[in-house]
N, C-alpha and C positions, 0 to 999 in steps of 0.2 A: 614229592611224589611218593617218597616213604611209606608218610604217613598214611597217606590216602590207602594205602597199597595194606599194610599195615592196621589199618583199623578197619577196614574193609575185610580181613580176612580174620579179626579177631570176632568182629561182630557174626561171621557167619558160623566160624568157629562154636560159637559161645550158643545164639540162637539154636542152628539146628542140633547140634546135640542134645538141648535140654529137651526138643522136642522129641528127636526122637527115643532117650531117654522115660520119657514120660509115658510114650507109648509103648516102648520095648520093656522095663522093666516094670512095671503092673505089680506084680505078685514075686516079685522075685528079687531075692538077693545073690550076685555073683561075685565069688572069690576070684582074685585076679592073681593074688600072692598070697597062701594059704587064707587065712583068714585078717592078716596085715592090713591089707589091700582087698576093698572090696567095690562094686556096682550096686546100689544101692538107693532106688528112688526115694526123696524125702521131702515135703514142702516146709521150708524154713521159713518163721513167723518172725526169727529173731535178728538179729543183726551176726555179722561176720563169724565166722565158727563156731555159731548157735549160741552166743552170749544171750541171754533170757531179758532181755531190754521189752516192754512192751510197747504195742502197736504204735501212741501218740507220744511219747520221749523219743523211739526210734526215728521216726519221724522228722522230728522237730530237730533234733541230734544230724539228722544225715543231710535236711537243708542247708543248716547251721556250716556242715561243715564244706558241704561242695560250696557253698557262697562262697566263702573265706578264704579255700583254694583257690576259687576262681579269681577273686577283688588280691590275693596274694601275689598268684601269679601275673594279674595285668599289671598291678604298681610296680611290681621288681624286678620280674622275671621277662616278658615278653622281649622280642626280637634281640635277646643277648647271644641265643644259642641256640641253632635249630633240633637239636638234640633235644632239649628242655622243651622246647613247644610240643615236640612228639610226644615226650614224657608226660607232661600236663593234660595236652592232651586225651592222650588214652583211659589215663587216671582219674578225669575230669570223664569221660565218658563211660567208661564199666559202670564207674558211681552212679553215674543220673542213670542207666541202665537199669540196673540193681535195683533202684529207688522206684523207677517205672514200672518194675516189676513187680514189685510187691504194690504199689500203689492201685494197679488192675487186674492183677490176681490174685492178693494180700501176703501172697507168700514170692519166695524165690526156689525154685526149681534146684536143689542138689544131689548128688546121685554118685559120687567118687570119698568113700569112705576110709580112710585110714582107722584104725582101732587104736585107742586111747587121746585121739586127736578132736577130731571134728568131720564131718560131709562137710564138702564143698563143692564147686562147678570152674568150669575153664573160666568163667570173668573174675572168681575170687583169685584164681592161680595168675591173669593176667591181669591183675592189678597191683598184685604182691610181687610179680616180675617187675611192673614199670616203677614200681616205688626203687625195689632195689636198685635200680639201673639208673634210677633222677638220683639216688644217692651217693652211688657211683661216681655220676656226670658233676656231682657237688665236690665231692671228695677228689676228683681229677683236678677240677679249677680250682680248688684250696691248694692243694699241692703245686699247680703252675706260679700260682703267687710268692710260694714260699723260696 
C-alpha cells in the first residue's frame, strides 16, 4: 500500500509542478536564497544535470539502462524485501518518466536551479532520494550478515 501511496504522490508531485512551472515561470527567474537557490524555467535536451549527451546516445544510454535495472532486479532482487521493490520501483519509474518526457516533448521540464550545480525537477530529486535509500537498504542487509 506504500507504494501505491508513494508513487501516486510522487508522480503528482512531479507532474503538476513542472506544469505549473511552465506556465508560472515564462519570463522569469526567482531567487529563493539570494541568488544560491533559484526558480528558473528550462527545457533540458541533455541527460541528468545537463551532462551535454546528444539526443540518439541519450537515448539508447537511458533504454540500455532502465532494461538492465529492470532484468537486474527481476533475477536478484524481486520478492527478497519489500523495501527493495519500493526502491526499484520508483527508480524504475521517474526513469521511464524522464524518458517519456523527453521522448514527446524532446526535452524534460527543469525549473529548481542551485548556482554552480545544475537545474533540476522533483523526479531528478526523487530518484537520487530512492537511489540513496536502495543503498541504504543494501548496506543495512550487508551489515545483518556480518
Amino acid at each position: 500500500m506504500y507504494f501505491y501511496i508513494t508513487l501516486l504522490l510522487s508522480i503528482i508531485i512531479d507532474w503538476t509542478s513542472k506544469r505549473f512551472m511552465e506556465s508560472f515561470l515564462l519570463n522569469w527567474n526567482i531567487s529563493l536564497i539570494w541568488d544560491f537557490l533559484s526558480l528558473k524555467l528550462v527545457r533540458n535536451t541533455w541527460i541528468a544535470f545537463s551532462l551535454p549527451i546528444e539526443w540518439v546516445p541519450l537515448k539508447i544510454m537511458t533504454i540500455i539502462l532502465i532494461i538492465s535495472i529492470y532484468f537486474y532486479y527481476m533475477k536478484y532482487e524481486s520478492k527478497k524485501d519489500n523495501m527493495k521493490d519500493i526502491l526499484y520501483g520508483l527508480v524504475l519509474w521517474w526513469a521511464i518518466g524522464n524518458w517519456f518526457e523527453r521522448v514527446f516533448h524532446w526535452s524534460v521540464v527543469d525549473f529548481i536551479s542551485l548556482k554552480y550545480f545544475a537545474i533540476f525537477n522533483f523526479a531528478d530529486i526523487f530518484i537520487n532520494v530512492w537511489i540513496i535509500l536502495l543503498i541504504f537498504s543494501y548496506l543495512k542487509n550487508e551489515s545483518r550478515r556480518n
